[in-house]
C-alpha positions as CSV (number, residue, x, y, z in Angstrom):
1,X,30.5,-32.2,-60.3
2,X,27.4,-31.9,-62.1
3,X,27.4,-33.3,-65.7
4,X,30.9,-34.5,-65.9
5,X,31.8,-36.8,-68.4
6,X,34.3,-39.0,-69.7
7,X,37.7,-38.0,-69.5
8,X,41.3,-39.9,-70.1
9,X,44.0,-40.4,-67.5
10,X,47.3,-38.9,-69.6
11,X,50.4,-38.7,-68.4
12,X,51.4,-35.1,-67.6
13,X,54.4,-34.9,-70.3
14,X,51.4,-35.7,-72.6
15,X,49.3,-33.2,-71.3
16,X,52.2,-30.2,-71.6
17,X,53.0,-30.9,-75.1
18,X,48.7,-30.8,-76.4
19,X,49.0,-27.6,-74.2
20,X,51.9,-26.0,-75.6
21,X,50.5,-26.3,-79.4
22,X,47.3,-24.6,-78.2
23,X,48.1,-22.4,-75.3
24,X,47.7,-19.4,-76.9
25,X,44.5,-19.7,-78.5
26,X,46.2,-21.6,-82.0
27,X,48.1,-20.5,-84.5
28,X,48.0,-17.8,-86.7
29,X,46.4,-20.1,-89.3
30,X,44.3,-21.9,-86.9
31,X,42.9,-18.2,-85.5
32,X,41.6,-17.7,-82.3
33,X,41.0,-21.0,-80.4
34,X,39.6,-21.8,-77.0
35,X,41.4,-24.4,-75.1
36,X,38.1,-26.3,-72.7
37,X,38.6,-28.5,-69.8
38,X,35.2,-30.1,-68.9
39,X,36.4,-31.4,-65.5
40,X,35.8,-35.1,-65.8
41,X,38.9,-37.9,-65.6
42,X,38.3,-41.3,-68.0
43,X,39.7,-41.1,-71.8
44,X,37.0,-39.4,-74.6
45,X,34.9,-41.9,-76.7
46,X,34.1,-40.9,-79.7
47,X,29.9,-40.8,-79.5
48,X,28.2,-38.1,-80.5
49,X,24.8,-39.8,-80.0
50,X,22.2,-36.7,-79.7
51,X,19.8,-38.8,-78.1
52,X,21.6,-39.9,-75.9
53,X,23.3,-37.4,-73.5
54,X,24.4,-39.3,-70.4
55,X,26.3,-41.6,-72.6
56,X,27.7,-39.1,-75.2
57,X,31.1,-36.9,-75.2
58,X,30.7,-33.9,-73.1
59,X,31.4,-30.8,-75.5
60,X,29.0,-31.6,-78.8
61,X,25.1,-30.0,-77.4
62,X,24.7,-27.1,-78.7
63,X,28.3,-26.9,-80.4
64,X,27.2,-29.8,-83.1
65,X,23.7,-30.5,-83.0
66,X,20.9,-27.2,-81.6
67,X,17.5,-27.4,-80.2
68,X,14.3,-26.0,-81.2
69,X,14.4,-22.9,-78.5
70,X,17.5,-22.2,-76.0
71,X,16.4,-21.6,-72.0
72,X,18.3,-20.1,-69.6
73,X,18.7,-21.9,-66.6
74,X,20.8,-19.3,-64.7
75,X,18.3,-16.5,-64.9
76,X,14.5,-16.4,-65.4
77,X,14.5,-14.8,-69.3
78,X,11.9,-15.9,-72.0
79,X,13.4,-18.9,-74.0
80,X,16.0,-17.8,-77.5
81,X,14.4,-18.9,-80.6
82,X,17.1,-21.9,-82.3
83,X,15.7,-23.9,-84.6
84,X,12.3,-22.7,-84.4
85,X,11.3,-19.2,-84.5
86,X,8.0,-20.1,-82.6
87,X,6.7,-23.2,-80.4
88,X,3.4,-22.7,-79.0
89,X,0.9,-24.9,-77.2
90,X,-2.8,-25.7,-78.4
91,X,-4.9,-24.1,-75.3
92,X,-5.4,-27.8,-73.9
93,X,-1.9,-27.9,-73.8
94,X,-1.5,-31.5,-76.3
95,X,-0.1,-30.2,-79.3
96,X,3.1,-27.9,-79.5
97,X,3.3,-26.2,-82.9
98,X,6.5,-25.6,-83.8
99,X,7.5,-23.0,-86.9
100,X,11.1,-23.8,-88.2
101,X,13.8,-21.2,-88.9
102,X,14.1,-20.6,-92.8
103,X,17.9,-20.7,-94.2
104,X,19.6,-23.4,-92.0
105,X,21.5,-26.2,-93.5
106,X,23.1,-29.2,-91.9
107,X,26.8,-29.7,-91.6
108,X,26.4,-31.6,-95.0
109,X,24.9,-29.3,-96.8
110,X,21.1,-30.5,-96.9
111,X,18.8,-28.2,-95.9
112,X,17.2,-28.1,-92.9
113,X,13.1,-28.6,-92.5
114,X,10.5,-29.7,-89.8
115,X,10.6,-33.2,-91.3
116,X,13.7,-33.6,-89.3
117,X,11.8,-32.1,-86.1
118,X,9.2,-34.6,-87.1
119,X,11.5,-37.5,-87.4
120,X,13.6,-36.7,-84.6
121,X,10.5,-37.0,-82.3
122,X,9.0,-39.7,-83.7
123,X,12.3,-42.0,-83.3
124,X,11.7,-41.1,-79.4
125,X,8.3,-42.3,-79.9
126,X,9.3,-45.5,-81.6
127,X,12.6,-46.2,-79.7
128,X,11.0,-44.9,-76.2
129,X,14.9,-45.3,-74.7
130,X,15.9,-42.4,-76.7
131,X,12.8,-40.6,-74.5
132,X,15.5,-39.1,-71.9
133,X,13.4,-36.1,-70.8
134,X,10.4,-38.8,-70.1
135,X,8.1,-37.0,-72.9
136,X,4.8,-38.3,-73.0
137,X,4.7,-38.6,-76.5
138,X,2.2,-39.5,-78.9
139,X,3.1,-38.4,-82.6
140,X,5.0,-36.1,-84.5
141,X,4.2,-34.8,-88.0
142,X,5.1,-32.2,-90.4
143,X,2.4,-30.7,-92.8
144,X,5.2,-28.5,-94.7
145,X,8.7,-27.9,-94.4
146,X,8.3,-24.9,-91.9
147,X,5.7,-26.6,-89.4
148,X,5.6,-29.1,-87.2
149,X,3.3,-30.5,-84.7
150,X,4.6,-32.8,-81.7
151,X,1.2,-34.4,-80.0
152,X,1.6,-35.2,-76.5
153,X,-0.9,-38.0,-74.3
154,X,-1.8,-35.6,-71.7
155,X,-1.0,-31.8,-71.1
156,X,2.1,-30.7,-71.3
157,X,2.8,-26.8,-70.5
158,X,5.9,-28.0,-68.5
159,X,7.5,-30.3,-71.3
160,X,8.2,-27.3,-73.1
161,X,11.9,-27.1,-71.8
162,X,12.3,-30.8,-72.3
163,X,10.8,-31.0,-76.0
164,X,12.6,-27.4,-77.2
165,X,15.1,-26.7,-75.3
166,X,16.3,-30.5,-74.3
167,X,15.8,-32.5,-77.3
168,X,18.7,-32.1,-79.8
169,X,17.5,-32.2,-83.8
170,X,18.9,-34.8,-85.8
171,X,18.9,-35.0,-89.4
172,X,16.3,-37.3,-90.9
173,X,18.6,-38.0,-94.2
174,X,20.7,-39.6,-92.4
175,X,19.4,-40.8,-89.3
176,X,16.6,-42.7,-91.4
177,X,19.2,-45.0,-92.0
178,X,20.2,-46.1,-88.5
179,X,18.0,-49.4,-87.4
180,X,19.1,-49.1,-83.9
181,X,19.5,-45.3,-82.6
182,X,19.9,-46.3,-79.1
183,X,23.1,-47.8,-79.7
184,X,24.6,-45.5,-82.4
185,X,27.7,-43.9,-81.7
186,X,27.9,-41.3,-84.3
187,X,31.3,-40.8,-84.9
188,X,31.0,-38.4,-87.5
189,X,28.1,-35.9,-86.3
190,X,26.3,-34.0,-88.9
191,X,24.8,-31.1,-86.9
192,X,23.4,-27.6,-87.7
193,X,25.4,-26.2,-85.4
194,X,28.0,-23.5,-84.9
195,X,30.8,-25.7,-85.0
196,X,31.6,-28.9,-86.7
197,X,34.2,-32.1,-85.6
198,X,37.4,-31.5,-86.8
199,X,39.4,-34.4,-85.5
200,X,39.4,-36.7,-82.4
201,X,41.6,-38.7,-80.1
202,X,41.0,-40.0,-77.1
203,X,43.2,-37.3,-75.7
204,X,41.8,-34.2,-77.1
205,X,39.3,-33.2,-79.8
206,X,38.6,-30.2,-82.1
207,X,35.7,-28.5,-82.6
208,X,36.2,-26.3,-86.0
209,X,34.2,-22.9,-86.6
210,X,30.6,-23.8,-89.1
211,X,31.3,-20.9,-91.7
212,X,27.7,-21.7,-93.1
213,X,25.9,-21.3,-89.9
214,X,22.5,-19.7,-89.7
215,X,22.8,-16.9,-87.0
216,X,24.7,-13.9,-88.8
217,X,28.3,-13.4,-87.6
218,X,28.7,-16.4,-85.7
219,X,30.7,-18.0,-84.2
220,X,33.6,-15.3,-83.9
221,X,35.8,-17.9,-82.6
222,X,37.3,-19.9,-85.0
223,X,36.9,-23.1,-82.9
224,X,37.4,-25.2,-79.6
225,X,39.7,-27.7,-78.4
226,X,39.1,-29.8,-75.4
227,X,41.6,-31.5,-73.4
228,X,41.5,-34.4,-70.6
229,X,43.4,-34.4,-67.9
230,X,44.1,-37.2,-64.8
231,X,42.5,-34.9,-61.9
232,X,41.3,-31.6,-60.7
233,X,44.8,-31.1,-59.9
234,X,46.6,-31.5,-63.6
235,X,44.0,-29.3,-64.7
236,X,43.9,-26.7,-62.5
237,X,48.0,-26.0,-62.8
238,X,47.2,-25.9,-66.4
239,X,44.4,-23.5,-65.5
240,X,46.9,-21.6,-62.8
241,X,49.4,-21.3,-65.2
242,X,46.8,-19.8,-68.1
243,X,46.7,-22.5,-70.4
244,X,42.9,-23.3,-70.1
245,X,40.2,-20.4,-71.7
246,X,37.3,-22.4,-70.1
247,X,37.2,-24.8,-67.1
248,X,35.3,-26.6,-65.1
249,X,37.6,-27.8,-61.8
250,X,37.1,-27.0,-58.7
251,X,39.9,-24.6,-57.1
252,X,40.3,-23.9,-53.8
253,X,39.6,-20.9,-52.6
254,X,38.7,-19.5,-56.0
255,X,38.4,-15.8,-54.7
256,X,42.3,-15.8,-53.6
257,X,43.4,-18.7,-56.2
258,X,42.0,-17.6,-59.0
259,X,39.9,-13.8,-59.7
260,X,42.9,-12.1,-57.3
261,X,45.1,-12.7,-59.9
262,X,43.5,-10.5,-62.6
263,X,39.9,-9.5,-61.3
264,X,39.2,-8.2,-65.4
265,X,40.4,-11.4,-67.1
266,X,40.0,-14.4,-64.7
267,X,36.3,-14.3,-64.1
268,X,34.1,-17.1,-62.2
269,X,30.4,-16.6,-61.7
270,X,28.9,-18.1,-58.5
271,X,25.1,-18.4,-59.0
272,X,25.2,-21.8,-57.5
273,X,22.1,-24.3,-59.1
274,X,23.6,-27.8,-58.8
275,X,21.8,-30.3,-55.8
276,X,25.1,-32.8,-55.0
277,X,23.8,-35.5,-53.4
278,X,24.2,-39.3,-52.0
279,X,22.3,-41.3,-54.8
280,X,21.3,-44.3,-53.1
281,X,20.4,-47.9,-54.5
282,X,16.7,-48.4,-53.6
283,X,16.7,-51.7,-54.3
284,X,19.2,-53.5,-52.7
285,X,20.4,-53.7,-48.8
286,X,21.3,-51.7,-47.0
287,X,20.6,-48.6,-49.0
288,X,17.0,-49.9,-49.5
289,X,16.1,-49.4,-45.3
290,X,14.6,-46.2,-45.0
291,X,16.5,-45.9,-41.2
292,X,19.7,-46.5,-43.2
293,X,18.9,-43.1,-45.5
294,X,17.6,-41.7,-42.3
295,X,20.6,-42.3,-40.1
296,X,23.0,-40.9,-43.3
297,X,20.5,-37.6,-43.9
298,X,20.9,-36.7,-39.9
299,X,24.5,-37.8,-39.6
300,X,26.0,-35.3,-42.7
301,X,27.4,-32.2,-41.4
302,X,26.7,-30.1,-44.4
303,X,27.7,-26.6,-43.3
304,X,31.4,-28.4,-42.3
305,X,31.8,-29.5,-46.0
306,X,30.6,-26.4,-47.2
307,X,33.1,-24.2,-45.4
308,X,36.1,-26.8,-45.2
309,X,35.7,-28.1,-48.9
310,X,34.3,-25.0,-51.0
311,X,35.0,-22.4,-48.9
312,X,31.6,-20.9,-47.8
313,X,31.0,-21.0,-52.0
314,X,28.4,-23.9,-52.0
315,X,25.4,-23.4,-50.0
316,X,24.1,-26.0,-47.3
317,X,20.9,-27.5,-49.5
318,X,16.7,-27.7,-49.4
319,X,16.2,-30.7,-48.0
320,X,13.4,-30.7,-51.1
321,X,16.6,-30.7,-53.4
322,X,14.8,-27.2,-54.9
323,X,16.8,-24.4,-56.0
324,X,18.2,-21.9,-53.4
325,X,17.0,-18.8,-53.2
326,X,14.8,-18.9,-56.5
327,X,12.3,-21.8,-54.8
328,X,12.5,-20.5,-51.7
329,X,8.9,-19.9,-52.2
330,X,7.8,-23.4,-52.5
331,X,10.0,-24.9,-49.5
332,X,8.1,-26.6,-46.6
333,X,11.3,-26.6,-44.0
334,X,14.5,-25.6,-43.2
335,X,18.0,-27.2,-43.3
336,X,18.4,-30.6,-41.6
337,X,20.4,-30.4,-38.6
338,X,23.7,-32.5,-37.8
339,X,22.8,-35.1,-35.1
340,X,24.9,-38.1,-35.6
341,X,23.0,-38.9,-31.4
342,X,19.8,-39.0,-33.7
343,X,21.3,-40.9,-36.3
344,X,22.1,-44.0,-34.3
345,X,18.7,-43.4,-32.3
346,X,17.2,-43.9,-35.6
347,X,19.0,-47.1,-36.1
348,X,18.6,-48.5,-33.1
349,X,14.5,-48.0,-33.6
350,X,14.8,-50.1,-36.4
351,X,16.5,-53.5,-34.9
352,X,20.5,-52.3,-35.2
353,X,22.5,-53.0,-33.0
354,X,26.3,-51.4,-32.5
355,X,29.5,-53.5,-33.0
356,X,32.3,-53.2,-30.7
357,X,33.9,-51.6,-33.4
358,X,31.1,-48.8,-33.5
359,X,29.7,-50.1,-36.8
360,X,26.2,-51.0,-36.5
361,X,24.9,-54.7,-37.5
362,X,21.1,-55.5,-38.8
363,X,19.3,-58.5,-36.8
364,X,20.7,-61.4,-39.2
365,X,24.5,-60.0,-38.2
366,X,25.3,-58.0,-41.5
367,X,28.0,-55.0,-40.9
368,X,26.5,-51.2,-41.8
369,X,28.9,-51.0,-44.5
370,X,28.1,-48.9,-47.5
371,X,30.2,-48.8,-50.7
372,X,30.1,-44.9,-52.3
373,X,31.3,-44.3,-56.1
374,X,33.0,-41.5,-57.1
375,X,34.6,-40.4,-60.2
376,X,38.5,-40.7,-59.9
377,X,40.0,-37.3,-59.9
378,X,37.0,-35.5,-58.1
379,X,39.1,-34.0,-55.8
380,X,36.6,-31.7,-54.1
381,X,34.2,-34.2,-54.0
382,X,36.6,-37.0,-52.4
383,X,37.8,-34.5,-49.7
384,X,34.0,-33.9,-49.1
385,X,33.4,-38.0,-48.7
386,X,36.7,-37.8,-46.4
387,X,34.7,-35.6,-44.1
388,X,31.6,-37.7,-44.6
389,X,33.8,-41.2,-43.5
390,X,34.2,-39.3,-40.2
391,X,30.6,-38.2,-39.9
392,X,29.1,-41.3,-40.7
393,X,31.3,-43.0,-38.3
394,X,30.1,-41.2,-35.5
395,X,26.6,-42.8,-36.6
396,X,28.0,-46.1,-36.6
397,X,28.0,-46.1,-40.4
398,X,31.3,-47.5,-42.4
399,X,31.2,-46.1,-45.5
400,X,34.0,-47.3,-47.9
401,X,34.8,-44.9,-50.8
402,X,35.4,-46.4,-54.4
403,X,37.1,-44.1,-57.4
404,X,36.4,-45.6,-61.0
405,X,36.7,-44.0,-64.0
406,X,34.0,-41.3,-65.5
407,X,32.7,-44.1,-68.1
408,X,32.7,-46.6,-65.5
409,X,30.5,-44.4,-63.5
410,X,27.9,-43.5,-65.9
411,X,27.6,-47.0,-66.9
412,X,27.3,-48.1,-63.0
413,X,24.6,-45.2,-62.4
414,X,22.6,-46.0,-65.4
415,X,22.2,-50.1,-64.8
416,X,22.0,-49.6,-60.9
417,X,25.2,-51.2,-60.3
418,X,25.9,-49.5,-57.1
419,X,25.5,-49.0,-53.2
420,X,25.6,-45.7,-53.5
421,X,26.6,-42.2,-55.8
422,X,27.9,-38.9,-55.3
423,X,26.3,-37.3,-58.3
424,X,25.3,-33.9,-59.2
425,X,21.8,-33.1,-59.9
426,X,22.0,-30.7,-63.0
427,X,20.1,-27.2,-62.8
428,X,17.2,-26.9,-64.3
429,X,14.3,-23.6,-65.0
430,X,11.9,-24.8,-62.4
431,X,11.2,-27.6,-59.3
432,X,9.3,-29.7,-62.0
433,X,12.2,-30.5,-64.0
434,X,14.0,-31.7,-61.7
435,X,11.7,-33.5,-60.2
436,X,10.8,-35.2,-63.3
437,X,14.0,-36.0,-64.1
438,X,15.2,-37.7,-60.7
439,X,11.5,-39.0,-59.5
440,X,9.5,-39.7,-62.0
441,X,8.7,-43.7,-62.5
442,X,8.7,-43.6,-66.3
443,X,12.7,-41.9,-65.7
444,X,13.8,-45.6,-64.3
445,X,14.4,-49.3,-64.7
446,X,15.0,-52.1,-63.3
447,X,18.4,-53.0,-62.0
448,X,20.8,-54.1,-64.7
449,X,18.9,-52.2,-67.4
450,X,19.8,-48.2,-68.7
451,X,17.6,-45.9,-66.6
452,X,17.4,-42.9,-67.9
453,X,17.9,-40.5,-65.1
454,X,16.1,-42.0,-62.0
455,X,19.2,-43.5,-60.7
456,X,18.1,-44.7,-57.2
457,X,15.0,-46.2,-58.9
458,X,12.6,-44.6,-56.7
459,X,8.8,-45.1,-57.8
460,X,6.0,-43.5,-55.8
461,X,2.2,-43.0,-57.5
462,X,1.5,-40.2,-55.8
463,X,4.7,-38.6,-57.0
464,X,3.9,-39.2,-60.3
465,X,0.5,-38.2,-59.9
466,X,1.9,-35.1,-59.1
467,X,4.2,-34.5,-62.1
468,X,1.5,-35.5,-64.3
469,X,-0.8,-32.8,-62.6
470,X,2.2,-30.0,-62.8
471,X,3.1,-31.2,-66.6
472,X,-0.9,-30.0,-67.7
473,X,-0.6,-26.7,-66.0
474,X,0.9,-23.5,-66.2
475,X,-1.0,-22.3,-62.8
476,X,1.3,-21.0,-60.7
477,X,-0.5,-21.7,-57.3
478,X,-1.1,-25.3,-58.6
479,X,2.5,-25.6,-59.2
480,X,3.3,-24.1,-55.5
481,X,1.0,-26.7,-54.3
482,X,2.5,-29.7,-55.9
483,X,5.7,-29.2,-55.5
484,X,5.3,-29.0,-51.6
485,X,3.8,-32.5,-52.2
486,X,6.6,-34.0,-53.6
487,X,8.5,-32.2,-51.1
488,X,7.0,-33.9,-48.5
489,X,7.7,-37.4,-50.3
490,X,10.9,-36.5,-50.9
491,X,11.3,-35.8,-46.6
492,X,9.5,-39.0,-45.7
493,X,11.2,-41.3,-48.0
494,X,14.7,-40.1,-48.9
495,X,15.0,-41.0,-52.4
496,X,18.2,-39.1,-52.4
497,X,19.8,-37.6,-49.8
498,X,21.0,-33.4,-50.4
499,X,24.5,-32.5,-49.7
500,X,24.8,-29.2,-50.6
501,X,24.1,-26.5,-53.3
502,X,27.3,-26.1,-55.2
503,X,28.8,-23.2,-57.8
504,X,29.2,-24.1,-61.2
505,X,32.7,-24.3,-60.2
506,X,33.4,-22.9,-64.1
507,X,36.0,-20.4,-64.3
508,X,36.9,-18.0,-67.4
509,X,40.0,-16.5,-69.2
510,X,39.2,-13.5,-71.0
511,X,42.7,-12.3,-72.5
512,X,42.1,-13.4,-75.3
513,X,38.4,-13.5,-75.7
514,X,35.0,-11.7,-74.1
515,X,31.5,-12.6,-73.9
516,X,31.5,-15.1,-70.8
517,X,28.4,-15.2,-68.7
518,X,29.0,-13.4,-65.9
519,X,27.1,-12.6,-62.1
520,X,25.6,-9.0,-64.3
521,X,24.8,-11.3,-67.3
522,X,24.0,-14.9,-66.8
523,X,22.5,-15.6,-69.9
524,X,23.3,-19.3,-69.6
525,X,25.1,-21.7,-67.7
526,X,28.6,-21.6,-67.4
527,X,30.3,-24.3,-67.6
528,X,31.1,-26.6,-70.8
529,X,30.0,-29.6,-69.9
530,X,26.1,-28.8,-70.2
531,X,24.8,-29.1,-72.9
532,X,23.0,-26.8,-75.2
533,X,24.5,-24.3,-73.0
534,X,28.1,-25.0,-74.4
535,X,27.6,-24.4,-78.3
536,X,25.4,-20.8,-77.0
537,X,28.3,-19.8,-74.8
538,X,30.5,-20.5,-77.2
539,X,29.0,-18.8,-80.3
540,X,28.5,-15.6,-78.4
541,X,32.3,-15.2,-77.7
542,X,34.3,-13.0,-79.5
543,X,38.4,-12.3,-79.8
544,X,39.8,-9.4,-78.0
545,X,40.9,-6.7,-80.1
């Protein structure tokens, strides 16, 4: 799903005995221990790069390292002061001033101050790959140790989420030292942090309980151990069997499978915010033909996968990728209908032809045959592109499904080595981010280099015109209006093509502790591969008494 990570493919007998020593929440000299699956398949790698999130280990944002304010993208609530206890905008929206919290100290010791906000945005300026949230970033400076003031190029109301609440602070002491951030692994991350690294295998890791943290009686957990499994399924027995405090697999029919068997202790919000979607290669055939997206956009059945593969718990999407129902508001259409007749109408328009075998062929004799990665041991999302095989099929499309490993994908996504994904679009507070993130030119590369999040390496001027005109204002009817144009884009072009709206598909064991986000209280997102959301969930847990 969205914002899975690396995992390692362990044997099972390996997987029972890491279980066994920390099934019930540790020892009695360990305390109270959460056992986290983050859903991913692929072994851990020790990076802990905080400017670098795509590539990192799932389980350190917000655990480790903190930003500057924390926003909730379940719910619409005013952004938690973190590491700043203000971060305002000049009135022409160009500087954000940014007051630092008094008392924090790094894992080391060192005291924290707004030279490290300082430096951390500077390095972003002067490495601009370390620029994931596509800032537009002109300096950074600190007049004192409480006060700092990020410059941006243009207005930039609507960078506040990416520049507080996405950027992860990193200590200048230490960091000053590093010539090449981009391609530091940080083994040994010195955060400020609830919890700290404990130790590390490619197996499991533990995440240890910061005594000297800054927020008064937290964390109340003593710590966090994460654990890889080979599949959904290895996970999800451990799950069954009550073995896992917090995971993040998909199980079937969660409402009979899972909250029957204790509706008080085995929780799973369903305030569903992730866009799944084919991720398609714009720059190479036949992913690059427009009629090829086309034919795939009108030949999904969505509300099929929805019901066969979730259950009626994932949503059939906007075709604007936006948020249902909370951008409802800003849509311009409604659901795009399953016509596979359509599908090869469309392909037949553009010079296609259909094989004998029912797969269609271009006018120089090449087969419609597309290549689809997916992260081995996705089950839900391989039993989707089962149904998609037959959909596409009656479109006269072979599509051919490929299963690498988690760290194999990431790499493949971020370089453009692909045909096309099945990748989750994370949630995010508004249309903008979102947009910015998966449209926005200066969010891409060319093929064989790291984009940053752009992974079809779509480019459109008028679509960045747009973002640039919703980044300097905080006008809500501007905002409306903007988004519909980039809605419209997004229609005409098919960038990427909506599968559904999913669940977090994160699911909760409260015997032994309380304090998960729930459907009543969703003060962030729930599952614990996202970061900063993972180190706030995590510090606002407590042990049942």
């Amino acid at each position: 799903m969205a914002g899975r990570h690396r995992r390692l493919l362990v044997p099972a007998v390996a997987v029972a005995l890491a279980l066994t020593s920390c099934s019930s929440g540790g020892s009695a000299a360990e305390g109270t221990i959460i056992t986290a699956n983050t859903g991913a398949s692929g072994a851990f790698v020790r990076n802990f790069n905080p400017f670098l999130p795509n590539q990192a280990q799932a389980g350190y944002g917000g655990t480790i390292y903190e930003s500057l304010l924390f926003f909730d993208m379940a719910d619409r609530r005013p952004p938690v002061p973190q590491l700043a206890t203000k971060a305002a905008f000049s009135p022409d929206g160009k500087t954000l001033t940014v007051t630092t919290r008094d008392g924090v100290k790094w894992h080391d010791g060192k005291p924290f101050t707004a030279q490290d906000v300082a430096f951390t945005f500077d390095a972003m300026i002067k490495h601009p790959e370390l620029n994931t949230n596509g800032l537009t970033l002109a300096a950074a400076t600190a007049s004192d140790d409480h006060t700092a003031k990020i410059t941006f190029a243009q207005p930039a109301f609507n960078q506040l989420w990416g520049a507080a609440g996405r950027t992860l602070i990193v200590p200048k002491h230490i960091w000053e030292k590093i010539a090449d951030p981009a391609t530091e692994l940080n083994p040994d991350p010195v955060g400020t942090g609830p919890f700290t690294l404990d130790s590390f295998s490619p197996q499991t890791f533990l995440l240890k309980k910061n005594p000297n943290y800054w927020e008064p009686g937290k964390p109340a957990i003593d710590g966090m151990r994460f654990i890889s499994f080979s599949d959904n399924t290895s996970a999800n027995q451990s799950l069954l069997a009550g073995k896992i405090d917090w995971g993040n697999t998909f199980i079937p029919d969660p409402a009979k499978n899972w909250v029957a068997k204790d509706p008080k202790t085995h929780l799973i919000p369903s305030a569903g915010i992730y866009q799944t979607s084919l991720v398609p290669n714009l720059t190479s055939w036949p992913t690059d033909d427009l009629a090829v997206r086309q034919a795939m956009n009108l030949a999904l059945d969505r509300k099929r996968i929805v019901d066969t593969v979730y259950f009626g718990v994932a949503k059939v999407p906007s075709p604007e990728l936006l948020q249902t129902p909370r951008d409802d508001g800003f849509r311009t259409t409604g659901p795009v209908a399953h016509d596979p007749a359509a599908a090869r109408a469309t392909l037949e328009k553009a010079g296609y032809t259909r094989g004998a075998d029912g797969v269609y062929v271009d006018k120089t004799g090449r087969r419609l045959e597309v290549s689809i990665k997916v992260v081995t041991g996705y089950t839900d999302y391989i039993q989707a592109l089962q149904l998609m095989q037959q959909q596409f099929a009656e479109a006269g499309i072979a599509l051919t499904v490929q299963q690498i490993s988690s760290a194999q994908f990431n790499s493949d996504r971020s370089t453009g080595t692909f045909q096309l994904l099945i990748d989750g679009l994370g949630g995010k507070p508004d249309p903008y981010q979102l947009y910015n993130q998966v449209l926005a030119t200066a969010t891409t590369a060319p093929v064989g280099q790291k984009a940053v999040s752009n992974w079809s390496r779509f480019s459109d001027p008028q679509v960045d015109a747009a973002l640039a005109a919703m980044a300097g204002t905080d006008d809500q009817a501007v905002l409306k209006q903007r988004t519909q144009e980039i809605g419209h884009v997004l229609l005409a072009k098919l960038p990427y093509v909506p599968i559904f709206q999913n669940s977090p598909n994160a699911t909760f064991l409260a015997t032994k502790v309380t304090g998960w986000p729930t459907d009543d209280n969703l003060y962030a997102l729930s599952r614990s591969d996202i970061f900063p959301d993972t180190g706030f969930v995590a510090k606002n847990l407590k042990p049942v008494e």
